[in-house]
C-alpha positions in Angstrom: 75.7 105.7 112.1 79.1 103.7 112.0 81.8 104.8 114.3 84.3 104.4 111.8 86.2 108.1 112.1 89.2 108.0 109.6 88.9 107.3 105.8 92.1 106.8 103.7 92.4 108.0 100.5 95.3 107.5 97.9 95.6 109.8 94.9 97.8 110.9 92.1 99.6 113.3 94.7 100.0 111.6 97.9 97.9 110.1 100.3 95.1 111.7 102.5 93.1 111.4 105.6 89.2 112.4 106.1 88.7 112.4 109.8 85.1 112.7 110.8 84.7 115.5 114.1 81.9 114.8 116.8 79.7 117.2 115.0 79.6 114.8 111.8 81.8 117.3 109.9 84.4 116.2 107.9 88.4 117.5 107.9 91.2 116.7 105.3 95.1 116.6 105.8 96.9 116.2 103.5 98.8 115.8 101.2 100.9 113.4 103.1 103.9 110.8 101.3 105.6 113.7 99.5 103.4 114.0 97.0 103.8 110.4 95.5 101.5 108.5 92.9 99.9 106.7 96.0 97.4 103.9 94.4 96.5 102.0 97.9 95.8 103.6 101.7 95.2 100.7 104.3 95.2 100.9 107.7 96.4 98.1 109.7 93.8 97.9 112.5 96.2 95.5 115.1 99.3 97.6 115.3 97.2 101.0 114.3 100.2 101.6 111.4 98.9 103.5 108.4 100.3 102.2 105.0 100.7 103.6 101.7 101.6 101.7 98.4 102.6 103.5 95.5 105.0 104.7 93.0 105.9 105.2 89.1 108.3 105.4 86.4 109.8 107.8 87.6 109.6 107.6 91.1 110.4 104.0 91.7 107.7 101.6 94.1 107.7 102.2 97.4 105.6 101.8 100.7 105.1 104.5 103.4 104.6 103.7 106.7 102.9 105.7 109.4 102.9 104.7 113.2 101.4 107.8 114.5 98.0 108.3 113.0 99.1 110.2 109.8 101.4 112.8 112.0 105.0 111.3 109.9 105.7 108.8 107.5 109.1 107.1 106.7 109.5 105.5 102.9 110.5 101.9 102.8 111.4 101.8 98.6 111.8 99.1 96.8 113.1 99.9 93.5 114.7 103.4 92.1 113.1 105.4 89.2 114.3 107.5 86.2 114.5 110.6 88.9 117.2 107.9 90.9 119.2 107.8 87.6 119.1 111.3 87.2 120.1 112.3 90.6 123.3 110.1 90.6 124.3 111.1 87.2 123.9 115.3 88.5 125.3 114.9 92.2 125.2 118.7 93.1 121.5 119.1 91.6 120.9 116.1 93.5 122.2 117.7 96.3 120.1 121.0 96.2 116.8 119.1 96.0 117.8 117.1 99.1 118.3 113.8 97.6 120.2 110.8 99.1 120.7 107.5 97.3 119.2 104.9 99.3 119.7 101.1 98.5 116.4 99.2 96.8 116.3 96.0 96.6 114.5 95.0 93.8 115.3 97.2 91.0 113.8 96.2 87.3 111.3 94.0 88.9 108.4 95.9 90.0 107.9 99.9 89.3 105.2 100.8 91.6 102.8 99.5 94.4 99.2 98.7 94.0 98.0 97.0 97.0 98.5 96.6 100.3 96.7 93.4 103.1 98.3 93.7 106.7 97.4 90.4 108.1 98.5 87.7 110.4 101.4 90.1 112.0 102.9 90.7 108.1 102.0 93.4 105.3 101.6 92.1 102.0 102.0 94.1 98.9 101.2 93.4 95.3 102.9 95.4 92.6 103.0 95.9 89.1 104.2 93.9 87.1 102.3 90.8 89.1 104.3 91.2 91.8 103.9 90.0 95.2 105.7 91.3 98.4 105.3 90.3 102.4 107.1 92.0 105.5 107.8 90.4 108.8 108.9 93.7 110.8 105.5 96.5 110.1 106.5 97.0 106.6 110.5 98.3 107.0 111.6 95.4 105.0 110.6 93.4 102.3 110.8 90.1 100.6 109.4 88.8 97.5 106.9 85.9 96.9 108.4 83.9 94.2 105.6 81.4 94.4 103.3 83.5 92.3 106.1 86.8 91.2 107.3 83.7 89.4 103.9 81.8 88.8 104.4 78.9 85.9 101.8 81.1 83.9 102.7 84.1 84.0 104.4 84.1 80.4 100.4 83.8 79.3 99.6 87.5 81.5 98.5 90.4 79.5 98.9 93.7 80.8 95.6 95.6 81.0 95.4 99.3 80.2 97.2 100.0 83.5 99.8 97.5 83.3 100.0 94.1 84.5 98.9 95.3 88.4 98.3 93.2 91.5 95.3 95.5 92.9 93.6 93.1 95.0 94.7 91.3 97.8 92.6 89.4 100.3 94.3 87.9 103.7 91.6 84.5 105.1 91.4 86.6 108.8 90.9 83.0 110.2 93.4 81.3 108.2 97.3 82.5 107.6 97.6 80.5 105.2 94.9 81.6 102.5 95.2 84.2 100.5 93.8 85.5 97.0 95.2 88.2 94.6 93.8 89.8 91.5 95.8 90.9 88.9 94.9 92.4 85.7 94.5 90.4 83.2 95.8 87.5 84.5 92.6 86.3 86.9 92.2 85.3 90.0 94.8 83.4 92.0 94.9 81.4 95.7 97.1 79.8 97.6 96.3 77.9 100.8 99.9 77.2 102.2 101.0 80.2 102.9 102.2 81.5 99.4 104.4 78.7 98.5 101.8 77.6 95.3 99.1 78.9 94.1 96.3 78.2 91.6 94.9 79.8 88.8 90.9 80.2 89.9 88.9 81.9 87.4 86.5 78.7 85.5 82.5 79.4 84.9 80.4 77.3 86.6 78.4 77.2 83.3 81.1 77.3 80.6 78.2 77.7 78.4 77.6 81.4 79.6 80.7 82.6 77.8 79.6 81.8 74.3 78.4 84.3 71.8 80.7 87.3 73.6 82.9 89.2 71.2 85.2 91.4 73.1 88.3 90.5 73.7 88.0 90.9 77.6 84.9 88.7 78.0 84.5 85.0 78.9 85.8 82.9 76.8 86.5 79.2 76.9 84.7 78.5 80.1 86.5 81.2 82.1 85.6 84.7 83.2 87.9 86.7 80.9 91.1 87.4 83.1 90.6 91.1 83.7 89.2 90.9 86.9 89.4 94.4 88.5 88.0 93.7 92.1 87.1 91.5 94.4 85.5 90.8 97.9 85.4 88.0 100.4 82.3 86.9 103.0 83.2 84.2 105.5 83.0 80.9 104.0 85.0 81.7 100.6 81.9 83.2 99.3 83.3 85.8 96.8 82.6 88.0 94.5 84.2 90.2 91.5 83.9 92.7 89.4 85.6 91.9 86.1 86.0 94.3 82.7 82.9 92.5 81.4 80.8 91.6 83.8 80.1 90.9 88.2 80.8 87.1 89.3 79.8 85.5 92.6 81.9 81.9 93.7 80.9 80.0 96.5 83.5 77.7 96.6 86.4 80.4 96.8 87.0 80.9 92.8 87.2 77.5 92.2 83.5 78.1 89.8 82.2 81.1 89.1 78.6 81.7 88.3 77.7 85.2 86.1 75.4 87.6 88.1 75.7 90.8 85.7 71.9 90.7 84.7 70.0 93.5 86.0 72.7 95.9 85.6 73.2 98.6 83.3 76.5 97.6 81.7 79.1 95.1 82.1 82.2 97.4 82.8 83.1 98.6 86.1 85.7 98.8 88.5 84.9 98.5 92.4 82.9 95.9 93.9 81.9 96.4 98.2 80.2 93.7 100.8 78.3 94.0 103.8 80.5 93.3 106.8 77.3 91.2 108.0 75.2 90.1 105.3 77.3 88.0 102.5 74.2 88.2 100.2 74.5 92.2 100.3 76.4 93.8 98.0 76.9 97.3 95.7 79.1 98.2 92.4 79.0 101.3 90.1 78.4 100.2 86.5 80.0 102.7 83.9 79.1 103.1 80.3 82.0 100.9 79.0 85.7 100.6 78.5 85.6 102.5 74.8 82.1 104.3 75.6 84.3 106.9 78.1 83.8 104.9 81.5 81.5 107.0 83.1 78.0 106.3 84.8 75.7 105.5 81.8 73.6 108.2 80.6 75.9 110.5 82.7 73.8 110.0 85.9 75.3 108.0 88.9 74.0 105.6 90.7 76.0 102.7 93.3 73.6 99.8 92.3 72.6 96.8 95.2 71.7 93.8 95.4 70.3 92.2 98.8 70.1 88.6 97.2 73.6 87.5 96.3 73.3 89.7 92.7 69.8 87.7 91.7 68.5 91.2 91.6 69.5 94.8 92.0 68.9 98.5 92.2 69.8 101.5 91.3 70.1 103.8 94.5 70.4 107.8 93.1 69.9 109.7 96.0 72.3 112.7 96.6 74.2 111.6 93.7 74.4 113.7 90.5 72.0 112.9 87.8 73.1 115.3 84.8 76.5 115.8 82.9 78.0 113.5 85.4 80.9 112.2 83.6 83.3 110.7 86.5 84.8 107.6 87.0 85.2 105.5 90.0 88.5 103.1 90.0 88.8 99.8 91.0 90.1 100.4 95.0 88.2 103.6 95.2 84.8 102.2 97.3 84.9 100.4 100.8 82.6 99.8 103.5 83.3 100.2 107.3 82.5 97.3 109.4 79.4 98.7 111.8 76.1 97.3 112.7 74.4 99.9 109.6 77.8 100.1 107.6 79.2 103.0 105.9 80.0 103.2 102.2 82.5 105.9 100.4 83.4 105.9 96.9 86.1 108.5 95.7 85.9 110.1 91.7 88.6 110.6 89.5 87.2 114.1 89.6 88.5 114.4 93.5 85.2 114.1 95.6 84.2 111.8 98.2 81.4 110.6 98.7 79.5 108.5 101.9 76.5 106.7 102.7 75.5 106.0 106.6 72.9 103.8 105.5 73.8 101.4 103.6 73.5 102.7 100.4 70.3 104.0 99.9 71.3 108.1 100.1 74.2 109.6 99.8 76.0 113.0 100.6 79.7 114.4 99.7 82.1 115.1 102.5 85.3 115.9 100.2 85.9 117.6 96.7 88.6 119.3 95.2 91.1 116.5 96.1 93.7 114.9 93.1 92.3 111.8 91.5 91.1 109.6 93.5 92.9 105.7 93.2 92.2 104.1 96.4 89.4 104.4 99.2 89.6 102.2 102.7 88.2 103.0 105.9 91.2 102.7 109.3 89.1 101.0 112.6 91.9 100.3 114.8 91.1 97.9 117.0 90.1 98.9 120.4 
């Protein structure tokens, strides 16, 4: 079994902590952040800071920080909400409910906080809409990332259902200056200098795999379809993705991308997890479909793997439920711990948790009852 101890989990009301006890029992506190919309948990295992992205409408974006295990958090925000204008228009109702105007600087550009990549001795944070962020100084201050906040393209980015989010961001651990980000549905994007550019990366290998598709998500015109919703990285650029219609697998770092969907159920789906040690390893949770209600098809759930780089895969079942299981799992809401037999947890938008200590095969839950589940990462501080 891994020796991961702590899972972070971001809901619709705040975030929480499962904390695994020496008898293989699992505890919950929470909920921490005040309560917030918090749509990304992540731990940042050099410093041992916990971080939490989030925010709405109303709210405003913001990013809590944590530096002592969960114990107290301190907001950094970066832009007010409609509860901000309603406060300084009503001073003494402000008043009562504790409020204090605080300055934010980077009001009508980004609502709330999606993502969230400590690497290299900075945070970065992607926001909606397409928004990209970067602190110097453990997340207290912020500055943004005109190189792709203000990408050449983005006039050509649709919003998908949730907005035009930044949910994906993943740091090169060997390399500062690589980076990629997801946003939906604008594609995949990289930059290898740091931030300053970066390129549009979502081309087929085989642009004739994208003909005969009708939906308006699907590959078209020898790309993916832009509505990628996750992505994961193995060393040497190897990476994969799970887009709105389909799973993808690039060797060369997104530069082609080569369709790997057959063998599975559907083409919808949101998360997409990797082996820590095996690149060709790799699992995903196939719904019924974007208008078909986005749940497991036939209502029975199953985290489907493949040991071959997505050639083939299977459906593993055990210890999840196979009738009238109508949940959905969101596009941040799996990870996988980093030990020798991994872990796996996937959170519903029913409120469970559930965790695999082998990788993948069975499967047991260790939380239910919680909010809706938006974001699952597993915190191993370094030793």
């Amino acid at each position: 079994m891994s020796a991961a101890q702590t899972v972070l989990i971001g809901t619709t009301k705040g975030a929480f902590l499962l904390k695994r006890g020496s008898d293989d029992s699992w505890s919950v506190t929470g909920p921490h952040c005040d309560g917030w919309v918090i749509n990304h948990a992540k731990g940042d295992p050099e410093t041992g800071h916990l971080y939490a992205g989030g925010g709405n409408a109303s709210l405003g974006a913001g990013i809590w920080r944590s530096e002592d295990g969960g114990e107290t958090w301190a907001l950094a925000k970066l832009s007010k909400g409609e509860m901000d204008a309603w406060a300084e228009n009503d001073p003494e109702t402000a008043k009562f409910f504790g409020w204090e105007p605080v300055d934010t600087p980077f009001d009508g550009e980004v609502n709330a906080i999606w993502s969230l990549a400590p690497a290299h001795g900075k945070v970065y944070a992607g926001g909606n809409p397409g928004m990209l962020f970067v602190s110097a100084d453990d997340g207290q201050n912020w500055e943004k990332i005109a190189g792709l906040s203000d990408h050449p393209s983005k006039s050509e980015w649709n919003p998908g259902a949730a907005g035009l989010v930044l949910h994906t961001l993943i740091p090169d651990p060997e390399n500062p200056k690589k980076l990629w980000a997801g946003i939906s549905a604008a594609g995949v994007f990289a930059t290898e200098d740091g931030g300053q550019t970066w390129e549009r990366r979502n081309r087929l290998s085989n642009a004739e795999a994208c003909e005969g598709h009708s939906h308006p998500a699907a590959p078209a015109n020898g790309e993916t379809g832009h509505c990628v919703h996750n992505i994961a990285r193995a060393p040497g650029d190897l990476l994969y993705q799970q887009n709105h219609h389909g799973v993808f697998r690039s060797p060369d770092g997104g530069r082609h991308w080569e369709d790997i969907t057959e063998g599975l159920p559907s083409t919808f789906g949101f998360p997409i997890a990797l082996h820590p040690h095996d690149p060709d390893t790799i699992w995903t949770l196939p719904l019924n479909g974007d208008s078909a209600g986005r749940y497991p098809p036939d209502a029975s759930a199953a985290v489907w793997k493949s040991t071959d780089g997505g050639q083939s895969w299977q459906a593993k079942r055990d210890g999840l439920p196979q009738d009238t299981c109508f949940f959905t799992v969101l596009r941040q809401a799996m990870a996988v711990d980093t030990g020798q037999t991994p872990s796996l947890y996937f959170g519903t938008n029913s409120g469970s948790v559930f965790a695999s200590h082998d990788e993948g095969e069975t499967w047991s839950e260790i939380a239910r009852h919680l909010p809706t589940v938006l974001s699952v990462e597993v915190f191993e501080p370094a030793s």
